[in-house]
N, C-alpha and C positions, 0 to 999 in steps of 0.2 A: 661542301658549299661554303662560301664565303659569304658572312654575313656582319653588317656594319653594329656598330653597336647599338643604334637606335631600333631595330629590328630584330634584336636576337631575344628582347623580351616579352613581342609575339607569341613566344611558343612557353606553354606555362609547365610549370616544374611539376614531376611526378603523373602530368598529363601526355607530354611529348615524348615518346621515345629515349628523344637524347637530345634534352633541350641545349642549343647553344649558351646559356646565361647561367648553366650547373657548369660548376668543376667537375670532372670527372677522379671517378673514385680511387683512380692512380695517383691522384695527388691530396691523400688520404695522411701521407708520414708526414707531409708540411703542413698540416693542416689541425692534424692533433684526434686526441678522440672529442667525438660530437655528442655522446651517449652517456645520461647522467642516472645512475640506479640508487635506489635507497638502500640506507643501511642498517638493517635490522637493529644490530645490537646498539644504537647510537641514541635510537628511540630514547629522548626523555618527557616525562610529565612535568610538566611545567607549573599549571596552575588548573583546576577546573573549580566552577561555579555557576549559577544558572543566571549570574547576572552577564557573563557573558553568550546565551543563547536568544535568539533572536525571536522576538514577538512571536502569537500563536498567527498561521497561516490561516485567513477565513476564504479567499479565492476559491471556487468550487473546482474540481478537480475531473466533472463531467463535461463535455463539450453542451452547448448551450440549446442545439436542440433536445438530450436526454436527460440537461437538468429541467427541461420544462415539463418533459413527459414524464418525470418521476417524483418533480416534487408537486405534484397537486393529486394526492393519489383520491381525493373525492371528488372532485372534477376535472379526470384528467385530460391533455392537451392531445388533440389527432396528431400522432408522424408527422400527414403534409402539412398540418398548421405549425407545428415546432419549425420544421426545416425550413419554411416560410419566412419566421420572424427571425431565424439565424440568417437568413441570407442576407435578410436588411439589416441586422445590425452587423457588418462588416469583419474583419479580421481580428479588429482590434478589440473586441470583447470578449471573442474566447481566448484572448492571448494567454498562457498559463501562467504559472508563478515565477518561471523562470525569470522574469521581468524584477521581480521584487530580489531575485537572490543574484543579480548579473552583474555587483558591484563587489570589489574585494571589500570586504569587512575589517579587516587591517590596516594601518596606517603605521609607518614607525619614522621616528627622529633620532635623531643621533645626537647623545653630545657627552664628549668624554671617554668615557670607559663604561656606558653608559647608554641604553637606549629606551626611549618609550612608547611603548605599544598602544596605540587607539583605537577604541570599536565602539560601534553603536549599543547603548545598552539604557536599561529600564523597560517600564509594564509595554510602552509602545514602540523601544526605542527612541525616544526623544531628547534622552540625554548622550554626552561624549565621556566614556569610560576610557579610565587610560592605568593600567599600571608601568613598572619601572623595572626591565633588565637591567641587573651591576655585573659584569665580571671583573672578579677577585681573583688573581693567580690563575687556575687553571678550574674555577668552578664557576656555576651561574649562580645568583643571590635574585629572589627576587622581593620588588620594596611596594608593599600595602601599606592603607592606611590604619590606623589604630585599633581599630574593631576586625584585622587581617581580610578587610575588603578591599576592593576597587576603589578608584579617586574615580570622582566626578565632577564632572563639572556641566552646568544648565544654561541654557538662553534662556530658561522661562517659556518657551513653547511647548506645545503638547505632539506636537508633527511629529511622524515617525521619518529620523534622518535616512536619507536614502545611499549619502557616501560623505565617508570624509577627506578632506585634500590637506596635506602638510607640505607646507614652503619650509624650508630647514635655510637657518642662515650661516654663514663659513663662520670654519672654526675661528680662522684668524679675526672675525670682528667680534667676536663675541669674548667677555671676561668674566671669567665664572669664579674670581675674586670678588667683586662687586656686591653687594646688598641684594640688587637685582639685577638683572640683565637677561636680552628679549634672547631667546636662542632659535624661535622659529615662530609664525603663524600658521594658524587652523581656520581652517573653512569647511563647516558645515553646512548642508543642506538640505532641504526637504520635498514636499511634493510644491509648495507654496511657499516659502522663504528662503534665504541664507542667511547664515549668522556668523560672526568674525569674533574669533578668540587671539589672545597673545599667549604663548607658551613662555615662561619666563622662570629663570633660577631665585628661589630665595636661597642664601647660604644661613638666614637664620633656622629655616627647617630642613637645610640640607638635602634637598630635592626641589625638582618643578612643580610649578604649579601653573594651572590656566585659568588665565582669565578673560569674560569675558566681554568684547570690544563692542561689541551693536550689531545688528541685523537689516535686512528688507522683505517686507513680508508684500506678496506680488497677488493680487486680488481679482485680478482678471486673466493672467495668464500661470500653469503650474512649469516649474521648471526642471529643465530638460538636462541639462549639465554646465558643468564650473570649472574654471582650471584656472591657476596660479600663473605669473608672470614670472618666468627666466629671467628679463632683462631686470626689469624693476621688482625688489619682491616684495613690496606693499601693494603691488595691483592684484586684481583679479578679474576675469571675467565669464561673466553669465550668461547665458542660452535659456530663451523663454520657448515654451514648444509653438509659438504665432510665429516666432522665426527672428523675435528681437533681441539687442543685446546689450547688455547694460555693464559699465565699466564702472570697478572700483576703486578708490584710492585711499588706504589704511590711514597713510602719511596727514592727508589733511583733515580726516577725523577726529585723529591722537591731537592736532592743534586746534580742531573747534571743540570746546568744552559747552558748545550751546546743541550740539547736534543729540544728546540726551542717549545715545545710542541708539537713534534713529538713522540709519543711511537712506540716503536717497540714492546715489551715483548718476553715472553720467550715459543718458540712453543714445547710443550709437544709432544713427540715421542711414541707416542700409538700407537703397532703392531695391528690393527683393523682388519688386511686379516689373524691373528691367530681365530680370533674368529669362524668361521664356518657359519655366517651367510652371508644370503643374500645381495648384496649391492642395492639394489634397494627401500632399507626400509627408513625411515624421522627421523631422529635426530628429539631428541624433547628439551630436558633440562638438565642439569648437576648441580650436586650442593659439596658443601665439607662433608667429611665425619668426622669421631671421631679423626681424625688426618690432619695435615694442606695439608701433601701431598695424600692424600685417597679419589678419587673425583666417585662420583656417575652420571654415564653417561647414561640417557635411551635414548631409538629407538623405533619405535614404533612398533617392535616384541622383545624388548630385555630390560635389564637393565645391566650395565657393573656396576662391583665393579673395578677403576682404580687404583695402588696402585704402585707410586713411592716413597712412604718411603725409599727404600731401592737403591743399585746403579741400576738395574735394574727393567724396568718398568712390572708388570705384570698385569696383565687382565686375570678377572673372570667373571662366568656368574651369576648375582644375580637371577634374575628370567625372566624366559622366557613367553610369551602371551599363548603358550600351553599348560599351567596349568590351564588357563580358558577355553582350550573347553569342558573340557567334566560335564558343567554347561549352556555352552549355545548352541544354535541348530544348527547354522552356522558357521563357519571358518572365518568370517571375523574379529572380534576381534584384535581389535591394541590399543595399550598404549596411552595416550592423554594428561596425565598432570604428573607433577614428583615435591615434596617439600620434603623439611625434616622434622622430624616429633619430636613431645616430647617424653621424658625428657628428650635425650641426644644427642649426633650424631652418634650415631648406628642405630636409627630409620630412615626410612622414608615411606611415603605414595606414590603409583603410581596408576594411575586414569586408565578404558578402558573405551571402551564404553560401558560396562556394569555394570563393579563393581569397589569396593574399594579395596584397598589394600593396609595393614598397615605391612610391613618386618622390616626385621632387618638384619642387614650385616653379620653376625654371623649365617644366618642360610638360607644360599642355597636353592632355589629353595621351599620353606615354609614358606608361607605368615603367618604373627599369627593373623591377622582376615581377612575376608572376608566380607564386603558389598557387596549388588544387589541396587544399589544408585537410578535408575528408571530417569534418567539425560540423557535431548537430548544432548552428544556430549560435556560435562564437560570438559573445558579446565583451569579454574581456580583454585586453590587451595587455601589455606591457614592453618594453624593448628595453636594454642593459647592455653591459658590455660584456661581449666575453672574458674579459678577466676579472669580471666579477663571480664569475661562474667555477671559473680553475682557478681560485687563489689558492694559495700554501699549498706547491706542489713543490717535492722533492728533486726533480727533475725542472730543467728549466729550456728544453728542448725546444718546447714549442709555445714560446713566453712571446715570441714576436708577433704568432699567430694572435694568440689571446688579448693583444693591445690591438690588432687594427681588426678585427672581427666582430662583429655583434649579433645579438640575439632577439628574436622576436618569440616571446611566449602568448598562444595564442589559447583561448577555449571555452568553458562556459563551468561553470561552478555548480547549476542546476542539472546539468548531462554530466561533471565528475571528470572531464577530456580534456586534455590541455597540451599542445604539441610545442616543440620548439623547433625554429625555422631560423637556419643560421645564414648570414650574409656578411660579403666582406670583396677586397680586391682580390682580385684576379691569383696572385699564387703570393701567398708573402714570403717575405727573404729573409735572413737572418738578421736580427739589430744591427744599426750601423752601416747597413751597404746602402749603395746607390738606389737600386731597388727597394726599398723598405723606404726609403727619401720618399722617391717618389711614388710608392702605394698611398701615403700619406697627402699626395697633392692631387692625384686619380681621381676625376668623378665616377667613374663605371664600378659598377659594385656585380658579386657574384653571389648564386645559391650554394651553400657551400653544403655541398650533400642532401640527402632529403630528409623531411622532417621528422623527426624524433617523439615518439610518446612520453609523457613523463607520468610517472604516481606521486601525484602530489602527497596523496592520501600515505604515502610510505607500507602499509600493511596488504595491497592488491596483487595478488598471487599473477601472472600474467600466462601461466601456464595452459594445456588445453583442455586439463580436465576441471580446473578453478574457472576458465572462462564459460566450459559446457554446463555446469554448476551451477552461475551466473546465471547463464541465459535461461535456464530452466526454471529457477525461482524465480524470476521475470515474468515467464508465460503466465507460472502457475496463480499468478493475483489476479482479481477480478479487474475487467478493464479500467475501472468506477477508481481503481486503486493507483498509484503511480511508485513504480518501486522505490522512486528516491526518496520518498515519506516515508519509507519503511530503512532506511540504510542510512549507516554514519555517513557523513560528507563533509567536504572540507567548503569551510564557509567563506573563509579568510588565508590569504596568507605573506610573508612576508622573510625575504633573504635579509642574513644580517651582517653586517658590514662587514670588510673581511678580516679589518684592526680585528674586532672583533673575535671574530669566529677563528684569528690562530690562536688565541687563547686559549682557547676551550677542545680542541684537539690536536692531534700529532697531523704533520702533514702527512700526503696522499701520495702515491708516485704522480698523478696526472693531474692529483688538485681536486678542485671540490668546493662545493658551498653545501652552508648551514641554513637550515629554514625554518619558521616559525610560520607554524599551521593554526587556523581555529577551525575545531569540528564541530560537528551541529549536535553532540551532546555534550557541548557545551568544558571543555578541555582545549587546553593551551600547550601543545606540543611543540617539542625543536627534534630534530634530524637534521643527523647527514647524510650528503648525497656525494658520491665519488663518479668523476669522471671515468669512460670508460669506452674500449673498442667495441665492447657488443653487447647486448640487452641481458639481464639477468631475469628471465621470464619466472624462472621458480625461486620463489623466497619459502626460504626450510621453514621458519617459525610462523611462514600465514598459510600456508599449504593445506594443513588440514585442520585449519580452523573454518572456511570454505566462507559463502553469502549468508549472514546471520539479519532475514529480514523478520524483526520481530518485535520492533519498535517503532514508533512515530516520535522518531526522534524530534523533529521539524514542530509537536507539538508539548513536546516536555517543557514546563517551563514550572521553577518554584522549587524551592530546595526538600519540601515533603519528600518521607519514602514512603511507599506504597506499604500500607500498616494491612492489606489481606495478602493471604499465601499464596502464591505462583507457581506450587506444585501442581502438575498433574501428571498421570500415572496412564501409562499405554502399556492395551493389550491387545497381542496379536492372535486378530478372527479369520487367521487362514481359512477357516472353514468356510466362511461368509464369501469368501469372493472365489471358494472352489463351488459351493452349493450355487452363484450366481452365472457361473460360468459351464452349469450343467455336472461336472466331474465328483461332486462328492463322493459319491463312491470309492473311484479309484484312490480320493486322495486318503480316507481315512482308511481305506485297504492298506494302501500305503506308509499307513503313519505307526499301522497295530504291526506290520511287518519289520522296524524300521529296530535293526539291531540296536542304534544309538540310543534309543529312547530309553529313560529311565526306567527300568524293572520295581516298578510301586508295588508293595501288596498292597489291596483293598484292604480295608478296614471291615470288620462288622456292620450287619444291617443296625440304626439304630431304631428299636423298640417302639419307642414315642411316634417316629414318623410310620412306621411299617403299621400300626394300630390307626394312626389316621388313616392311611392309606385304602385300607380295608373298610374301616367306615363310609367313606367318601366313594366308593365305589359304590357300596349296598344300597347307601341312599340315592343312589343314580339308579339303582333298579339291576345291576350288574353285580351278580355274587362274586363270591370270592376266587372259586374255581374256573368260571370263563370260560369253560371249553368250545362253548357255541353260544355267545349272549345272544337273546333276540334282538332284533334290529329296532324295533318298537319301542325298548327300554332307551332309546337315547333320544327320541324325542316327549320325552316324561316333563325334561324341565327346559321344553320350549314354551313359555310362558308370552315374553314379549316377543316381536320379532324377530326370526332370528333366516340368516341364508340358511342353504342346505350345505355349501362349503363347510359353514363350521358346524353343523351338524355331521357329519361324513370325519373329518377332523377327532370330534368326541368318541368319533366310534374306534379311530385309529389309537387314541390315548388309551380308551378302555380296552383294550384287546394284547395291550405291550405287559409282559411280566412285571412281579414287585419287583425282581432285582433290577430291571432297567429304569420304572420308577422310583425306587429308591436313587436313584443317579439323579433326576430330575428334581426333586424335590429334598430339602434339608433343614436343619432346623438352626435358627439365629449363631448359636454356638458352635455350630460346626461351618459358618463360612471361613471365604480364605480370607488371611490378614495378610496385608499390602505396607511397607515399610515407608511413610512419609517423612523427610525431615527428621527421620531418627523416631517416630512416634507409629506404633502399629494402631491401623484403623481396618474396617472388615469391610468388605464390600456391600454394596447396598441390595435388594432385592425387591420386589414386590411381595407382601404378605397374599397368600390363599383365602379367599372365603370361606368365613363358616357357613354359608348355605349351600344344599346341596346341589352341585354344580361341578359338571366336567370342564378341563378345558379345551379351547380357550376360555376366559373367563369372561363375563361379560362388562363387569363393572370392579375396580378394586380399589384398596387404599394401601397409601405407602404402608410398610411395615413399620410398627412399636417401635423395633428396634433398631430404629435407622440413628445413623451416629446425628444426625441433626435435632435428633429428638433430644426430650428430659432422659437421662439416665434412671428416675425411678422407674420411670414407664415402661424399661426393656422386661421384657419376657425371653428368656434362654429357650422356652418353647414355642414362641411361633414356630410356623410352618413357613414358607420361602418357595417359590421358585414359579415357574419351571427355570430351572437351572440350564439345562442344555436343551437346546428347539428339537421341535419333535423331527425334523429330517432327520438330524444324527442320530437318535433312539432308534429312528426307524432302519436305519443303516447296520447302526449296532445290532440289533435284531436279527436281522438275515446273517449278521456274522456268525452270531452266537448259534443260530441255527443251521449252519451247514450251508448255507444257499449257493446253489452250483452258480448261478449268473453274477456272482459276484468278481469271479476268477474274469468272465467274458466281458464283464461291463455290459451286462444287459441290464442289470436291476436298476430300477429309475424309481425314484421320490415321487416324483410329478405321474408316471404310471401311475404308479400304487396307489396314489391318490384319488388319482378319477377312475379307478377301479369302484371303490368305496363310495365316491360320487355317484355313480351309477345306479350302485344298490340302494342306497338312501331316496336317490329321487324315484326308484320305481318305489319302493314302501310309502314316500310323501305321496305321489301320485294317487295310491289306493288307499288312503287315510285321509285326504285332502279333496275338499271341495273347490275347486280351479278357478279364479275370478281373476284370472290375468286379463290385463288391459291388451297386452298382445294373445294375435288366431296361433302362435307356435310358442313355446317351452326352447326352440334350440335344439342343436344337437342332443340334448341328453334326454330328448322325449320318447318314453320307451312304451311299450304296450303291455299288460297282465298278462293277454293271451301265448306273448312267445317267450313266456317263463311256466312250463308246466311240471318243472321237477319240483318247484318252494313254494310253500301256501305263505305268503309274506303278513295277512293281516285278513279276518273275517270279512268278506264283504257285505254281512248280512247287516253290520254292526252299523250306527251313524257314526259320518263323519267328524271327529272334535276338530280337525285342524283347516285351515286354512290356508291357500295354495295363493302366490301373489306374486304379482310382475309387477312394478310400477310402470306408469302408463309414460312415465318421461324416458324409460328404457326403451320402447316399442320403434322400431325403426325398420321400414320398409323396403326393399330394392329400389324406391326410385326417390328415397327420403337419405338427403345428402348432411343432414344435421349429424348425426351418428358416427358417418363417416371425418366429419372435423370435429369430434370431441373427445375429451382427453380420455375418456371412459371406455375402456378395453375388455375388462375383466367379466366375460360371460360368464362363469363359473360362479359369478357372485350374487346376478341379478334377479336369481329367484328365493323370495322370501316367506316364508312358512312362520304361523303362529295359532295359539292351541283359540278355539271358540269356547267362549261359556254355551251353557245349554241354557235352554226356553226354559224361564221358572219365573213365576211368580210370587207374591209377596203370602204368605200363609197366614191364615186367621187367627190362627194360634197364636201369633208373634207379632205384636204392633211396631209402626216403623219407628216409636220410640226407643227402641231393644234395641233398632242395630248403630249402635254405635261406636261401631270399631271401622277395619278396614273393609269388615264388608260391602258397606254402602256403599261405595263404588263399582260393586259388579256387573252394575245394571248404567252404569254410564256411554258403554261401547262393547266392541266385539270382542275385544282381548282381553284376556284371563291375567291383571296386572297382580303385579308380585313388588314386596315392598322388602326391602333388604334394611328392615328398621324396626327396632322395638316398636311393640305393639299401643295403640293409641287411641284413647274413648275418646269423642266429638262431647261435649256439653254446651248448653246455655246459645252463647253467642258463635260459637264454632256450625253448629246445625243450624243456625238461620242463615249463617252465608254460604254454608253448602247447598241450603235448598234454592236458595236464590241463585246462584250459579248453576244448580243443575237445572232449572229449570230456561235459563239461560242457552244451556248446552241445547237443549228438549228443543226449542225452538230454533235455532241452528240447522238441528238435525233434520226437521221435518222440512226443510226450506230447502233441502240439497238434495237433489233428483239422484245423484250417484251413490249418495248413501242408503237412501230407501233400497236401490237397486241391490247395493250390496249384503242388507239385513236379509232382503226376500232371496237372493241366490245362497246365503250361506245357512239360512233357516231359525236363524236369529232373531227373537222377537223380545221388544221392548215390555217388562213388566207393565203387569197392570195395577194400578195405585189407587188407591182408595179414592 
């Protein structure tokens, strides 16, 4: 097909098959390489400091309905009343921070041999930091101030600057003989002001210095963006986000010496309610056009051509965002970045959230290319020449190319993405022909291949096991998290001249440029980049350094180092996620067969533990020999509540040999030592009670001798552990004894367990007086009668213990509470604890005698137990015990469920004098 040139850019690039407006890749040799890679070894460090890292980030990083449901966690917000106040408050409030990081942070001027670098810096960003690249011969010098800091320099505001703009004046007008002499202007800006610096050489300090010129600080409107004058370069002009515009002129400031450093400037009178459009839509940027007064104003449904050349201002529509729906599926499409573009100032480039787009002021509503850029939310821009990109090449093959071809660098600084999108005539010709004449007189411009990923970052593996890498440390953060807060980023950056940049390297076959990066921990980096035919996806030296997300870098700010340790120390609990996944078994079958495994002798029992060992049994009721303990001795020292799980539990502990508790249990001096930062420290434990008690334990305290303790306090004989969980004892067990179901995978933990479960609940059962709030016990409710081989406990005897379901457990077939609660675990929910018996106060012994922990017996139904030196009551201690129990007494007698509970379990309150 035959198509004219105004319609061939209809069909958008990378979107169309075989857009007519792309060169096609056969004319690749005239064209050059288009693909630029970093070069490892070129990496230099420049300069780092924390005055060049950017204020702390306070924006929340939750979208707006779940920072309201989580931040009021005492009264908090319903779903539908959050999702509610997010819908009214609009787009614009949950915007993320991308907003705050979508300006390069760099700035550089040139002058000399010589360049100076600019960035926002201080506690909020409110001052302009600049230091000074020199190349000398063939190395870079860099020039600080006296104390080897950063220059600064102040407007006296506290605003945190949002971007800075440098107008650079030609070399030829400027004399850097001179005392002083202006070599460029700065324009900074904020959320609410701008402020005008002069850049200017002293030769008495042998460097630049800025100073600065005056501001306007804007009290009803905040501003939106600024750009510098091409034609005149003491203008500038301002974009207030109401849509107005205010011009400046440096020139007549410098000659009123009454203006105090106050500007006013001159507000341009744009009829904005002629336009047709919506008022509810976001000013984005403004820039000058082919004429000093012809300013290019987008919105992000619009682009205005503004045009007061003339005594009347008029307003045109350049191009509207409706030209791109019917490319893409939704209507949401809005405009997001706006530059001028090359080779003249008829062009420019305007950015959506889908494509590119390269116009010309000359031609209404008809883009003359189209990109699909494939860019999360592209707010940066930039365009350069392409031989800005291939200078110092070796080869001079395709130098024609690189003078009439240009570059649009397109991406977002907060997403890390940044693509290059090259445009130019039609086929270029060698220097010198007719053809090359006339590329140069051509308005039609072409895509010249499709667009290019670039790493700015220089260290990004592009490979596919560093991208799978990537995306999996991605996943793995909580949503609440955002990975770019956790990962270096390039904040800033900035190509440097190319006088420049042959000094400092050998040229390239195909050419190249030098960049100057600022990353967000706060380092000033240069690299090379080499052009090139094809993508260098694997870089050898970042490959397996891989995604190091383990910093908030975004919130480091202040030259402190981190004065506590950063060591920790990982051990691997194969066992935990084999016991969780059912398999233990197999896997420690596995581990004891596993030829690799280190052939350790054990050591000796030691003495000390093996003698506790034996103690702490007898006084459980459980001799030393165990052949058949009765089942009765393990509820001895149920004292306070306790389930039958870990009563069942205690009976498995007691029933395992010394040698396998000796494994369990160790003494402070025999743990293992862990190598930190070159210093042995032992691992920490829990110390064992001295009171007689199996485990699980019911209550403990750290160990003596934990390294956080006093060193005098260590004791080499504490006791320690349980060391290894009773599954794998219990595992080890059946090894050590022959167990055929081990070879089968029959032998089960959890079996075993509710075997012994079983038995405990039928001896609770017949020991236990039953006052469950639930008519059933559950599956595990057994009968005396269909056990007639084991007399399990006297039933002539009264009952001591008490049998207890809590009544919040009790959940019936048609009671759906049960069914939505987090509470699973039947095996847990019946609780057994020992009854005092009926007694009264003896004649013999007035209630002044009992003044220890007795006095408490007769409080309640349970038999409490005090894990504390023993303690007489006197004076004022027994008046407010009698006061509080008498307190209790009436309580008691006022609770219908308690009375019921003394008379079902036989429990009767002493009688008192």
């Amino acid at each position: 097909m035959d198509f004219s040139e105004n319609w061939k850019s209809f069909f958008p690039v990378s979107i169309s098959p075989s857009s007519p407006i792309l060169i096609p890749s056969s004319a690749r040799p005239t064209l050059g390489p288009l693909i630029f890679n970093p070069i490892p070894e070129t990496l230099t460090h420049v300069f780092s400091s924390s005055s060049l890292l950017p204020p702390p980030l306070h924006i929340p990083q939750l979208s707006l309905s779940r920072l309201l449901i989580t931040s009021c966690p005492d009264a908090p917000v319903l779903p539908s009343t959050a999702s509610s106040i997010a819908s009214h408050c609009g787009p614009q409030f949950q915007n993320d921070i991308a907003s705050i990081l979508q300006c390069n942070r760099l700035e550089f001027l040139k002058y000399g041999n010589s360049v100076i670098v600019f960035f926002p810096t201080g506690v909020n960003s409110e001052k302009v930091g600049f230091l000074i690249l020199h190349v000398e011969g063939s190395s870079l010098h860099l020039q600080l101030d006296g104390n080897g800091d950063i220059f600064r320099a102040t407007s006296g505001e506290s605003y945190s600057i949002s971007r800075i703009l440098v107008n650079p004046i030609d070399d030829e007008e400027d004399d850097l003989g001179e005392s002083s002499s202006t070599i460029g202007y700065l324009l900074a800006f904020t959320c609410y002001s701008a402020h005008w610096f002069s850049v200017q050489y002293n030769s008495s300090f042998e460097r630049p210095s800025v100073v600065y010129m005056g501001g306007k600080i804007f009290k009803t409107c905040s501003v939106v963006h600024a750009c510098w004058s091409p034609h005149t370069l003491e203008e500038s002009l301002v974009l207030l986000e109401s849509g107005e515009l205010f011009l400046f002129d440096l020139e007549y400031y410098m000659k009123d010496s009454s203006s105090n450093g106050n500007f006013r400037g001159t507000r341009l009178r744009v009829p904005w309610h002629d336009s047709n459009c919506s008022d509810d839509k976001v000013w984005l940027s403004c820039e000058f056009s082919w004429h000093p007064r012809i300013f290019i104003v987008a919105r992000s449904d619009v682009v205005f051509l503004v045009d007061l050349s003339a005594d009347k201002c008029v307003v045109s529509c350049l191009l509207k965002v409706e030209v791109l729906h019917m490319h893409t599926p939704t209507q949401s499409e809005r405009f997001l970045a706006l530059s001028r573009a090359s080779p003249d100032g008829f062009y420019f480039a305007v950015a959506s959230n889908a494509f590119l787009l390269l116009c010309d002021v000359r031609k209404h509503m008809m883009p003359i290319i189209r990109w699909a850029h494939g860019l999360d939310r592209p707010c940066f821009m930039n365009v350069l020449n392409l031989s800005m990109l291939r200078s110092h090449s070796r080869e001079d093959t395709f130098k024609s190319a690189s003078e009439v071809g240009f570059c649009i660098i397109l991406g977002s600084f907060w997403h890390g993405m940044f693509n290059l999108f090259f445009y130019g005539p039609s086929l270029p010709s060698q220097r010198g022909s007719l053809a090359s004449k006339l590329s140069k007189t051509s308005k039609t411009f072409y895509a010249w291949e499709l667009p290019h990923e670039i790493v700015l970052s220089g260290r990004d593996c592009l490979c596919g096991s560093c991208l799978l890498k990537e995306e999996l440390s991605k996943a793995a953060l909580p949503e609440w998290i955002d990975w770019q807060m956790k990962k270096e980023m390039v904040l800033g950056f900035g190509i440097m001249n190319n006088d420049l940049a042959s000094l400092l390297c050998e040229p390239y076959k195909y050419g190249g440029f030098t960049l100057v990066r600022l990353m967000s921990s706060g380092k000033l980096e240069l690299q090379r980049y080499e052009a090139s035919w094809v993508h260098d996806r694997k870089l050898e030296d970042c490959h397996e350094q891989g995604l190091r997300l383990d910093k908030y870098l975004l919130f480091t700010v202040g030259d402190e180092k981190y004065k506590y340790r950063k060591s920790v120390v990982f051990h691997k609990l194969n066992f935990i996620n084999a016991y969780r996944r059912g398999n233990l078994t197999e896997f420690l079958v596995k581990k004891l067969k596993d030829p690799c495994m280190d052939d350790q002798e054990m050591g000796p029992f030691d003495v000390d533990v093996h003698e506790f060992l034996c103690e702490k049994l007898n006084a459980c009721g459980v001799g030393p020999f165990r052949s058949s303990p009765a089942i009765i001795a393990f509820f001895k020292d149920v004292k306070p509540s306790a389930n039958l799980h870990d009563v069942a539990l205690r009976r498995l502990w007691a029933e395992l040999p010394l040698d396998l508790l000796q494994l369990a249990f160790s003494k402070h001096s025999e743990s293992l030592d862990v190598a930190i930062d070159q210093k042995k420290t032992t691992l920490e434990f829990l110390a064992v009670p001295s009171c007689p008690e199996l485990p699980p334990f019911f209550l403990r305290k750290s160990s003596s001798c934990s390294n956080k303790g006093s060193n005098k306090a260590q004791r080499d004989g504490d006791i320690m552990g349980p060391i290894l969980p009773l599954p794998i004892l219990l595992v080890l067990h059946e090894i050590y004894d022959g167990c055929s179901d081990l070879e089968d995978g029959k032998f089960s933990v959890e079996a075993e367990v509710d075997i012994k479960y079983n038995e405990i609940m039928k001896v609770a059962a017949a020991i236990s007086v039953s006052i469950s709030g639930s008519e059933s016990s559950g599956n595990y409710e057994v009968s005396l009668a269909d056990d007639a081989n084991e007399t399990w406990v006297d039933p002539s005897k009264l009952k001591p213990f008490l049998l207890y379901r809590p009544a919040a457990l009790n959940c019936s077939g048609t009671n759906l509470v049960y069914e939505n609660s987090i509470y699973r675990g039947k095996i847990h929910d019946t609780l057994i604890f020992h009854v005092l018996e009926e007694k009264t106060v003896s004649n013999d012994k007035s209630e002044s005698e009992l003044v220890g922990p007795e006095i408490f017996d007769d409080l309640c139904l349970v038999d409490l137990r005090f894990n504390a030196p023993s303690k007489k009551f006197e004076g004022g201690g027994l008046k407010a015990f009698d006061v509080l129990k008498r307190q209790l007494s009436k309580w008691q007698e006022g609770v219908d469920s308690y009375k019921e509970l003394t008379v079902q379990s036989g429990f009767l309150k002493p009688v008192s004098k």
